[in-house]
N, C-alpha and C positions, 0 to 999 in steps of 0.2 A: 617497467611494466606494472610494478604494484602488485600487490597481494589482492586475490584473485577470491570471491564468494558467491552462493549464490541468493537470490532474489524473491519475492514471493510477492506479490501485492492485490491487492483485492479493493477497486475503484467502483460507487455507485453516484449517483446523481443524473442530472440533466446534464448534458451536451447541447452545445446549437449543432445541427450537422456543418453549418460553415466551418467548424472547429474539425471536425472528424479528421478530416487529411493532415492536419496537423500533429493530432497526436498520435493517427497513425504511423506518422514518419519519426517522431519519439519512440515510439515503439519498437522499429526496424532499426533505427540505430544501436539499441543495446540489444537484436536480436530476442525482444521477450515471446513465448508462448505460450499458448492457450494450455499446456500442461506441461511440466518435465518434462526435455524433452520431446515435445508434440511440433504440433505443425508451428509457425511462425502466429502471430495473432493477423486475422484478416477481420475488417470491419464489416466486410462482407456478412460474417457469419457468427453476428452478436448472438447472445441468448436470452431469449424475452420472459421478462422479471426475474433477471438473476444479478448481481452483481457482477462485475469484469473483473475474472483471476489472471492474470497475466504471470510468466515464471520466467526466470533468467538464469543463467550459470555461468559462472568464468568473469563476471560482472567485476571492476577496479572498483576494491572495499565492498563489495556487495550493494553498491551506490548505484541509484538511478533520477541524477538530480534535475535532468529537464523535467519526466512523467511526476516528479514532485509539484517542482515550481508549477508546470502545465496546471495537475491538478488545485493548486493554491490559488491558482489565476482566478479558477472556472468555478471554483467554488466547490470542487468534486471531490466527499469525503473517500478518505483510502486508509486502507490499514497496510504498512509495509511492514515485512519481516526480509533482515537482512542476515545472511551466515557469517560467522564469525573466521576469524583468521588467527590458528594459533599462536599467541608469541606475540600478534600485532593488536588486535582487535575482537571483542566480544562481540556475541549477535545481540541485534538489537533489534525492536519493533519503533514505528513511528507510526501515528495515528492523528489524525488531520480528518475534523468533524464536518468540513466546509466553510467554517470562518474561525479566525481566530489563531494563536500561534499554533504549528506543530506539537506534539508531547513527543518524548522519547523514553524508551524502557528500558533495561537490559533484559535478553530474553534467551529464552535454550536455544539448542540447534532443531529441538520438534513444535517448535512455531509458539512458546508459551512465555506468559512474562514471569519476569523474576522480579521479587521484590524484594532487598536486602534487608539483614537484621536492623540497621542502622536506620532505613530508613520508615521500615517497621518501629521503631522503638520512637521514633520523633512525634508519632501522634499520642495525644495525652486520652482521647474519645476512641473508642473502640467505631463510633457511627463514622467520625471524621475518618478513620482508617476503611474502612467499608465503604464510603463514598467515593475516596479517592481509585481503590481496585476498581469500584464498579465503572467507573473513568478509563480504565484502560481495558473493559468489555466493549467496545465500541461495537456497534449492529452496521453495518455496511448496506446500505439500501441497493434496490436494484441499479444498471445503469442503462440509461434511457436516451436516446440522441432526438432530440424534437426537430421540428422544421419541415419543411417539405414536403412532399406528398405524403407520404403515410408518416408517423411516428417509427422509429425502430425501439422496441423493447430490447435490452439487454437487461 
């Protein structure tokens, strides 16, 4: 069954709506919702200029790798935060700007990155160190489904 965490992610960008049912069905399969605990996510009931929080629990490793790849497809930046599993695995954030490879963090269980001494200690430029956090501030834009009769704002 695998060691079991839970999920957090926060997806903005453009959609074509030809795409929607697609990762609506991403969606339903790991069971993600619109809040801890809340209803299941309906595309019915995006929220206009906001980004898409979607949450999971009980998720194998705290992993949701189709809504990854989906997102990497479509270009649709996301900040994931994934719960750690004692003994097995540390939480981690992943952070995907809309092109380009994934980043990964190591992060607490209240959704923040960690930045190791070690890896603190490798920058020689206090700017080059600031630059790199500022890298793992990512802004998550709203998410927006185009095409068809009206626009849906999310």
């Amino acid at each position: 069954m695998g060691d079991r965490a839970p999920v957090h992610i926060t997806i903005g960008g453009a959609l074509p709506r030809e795409h929607l049912e697609a990762f609506a069905a991403h969606a339903a399969d790991y069971d993600l919702r619109t809040e801890w605990d809340g209803e299941p996510f309906d595309p019915a009931a995006l929220t206009e200029g906001e980004p898409l929080e979607l949450y999971g629990t009980e998720l194998n490793g705290g992993q949701v790798p189709e809504i990854d790849a989906f997102c990497a497809e479509h270009g649709l930046p996301f900040r994931r935060w994934s719960g750690g599993c004692l003994g097995a695995y540390l939480p981690e954030i992943i952070l995907f700007d809309g092109q380009g490879p994934m980043r990964d963090y190591t992060a607490s269980e209240d959704e923040y990155v960690l930045f190791p001494p070690s890896w603190i200690n490798s920058f020689a430029r206090l700017r080059d160190l600031k630059r790199e956090i500022a890298r793992a501030e990512l802004t998550i834009p709203a998410f927006v489904v185009t095409g068809g009769a009206s626009d849906v704002r999310g």
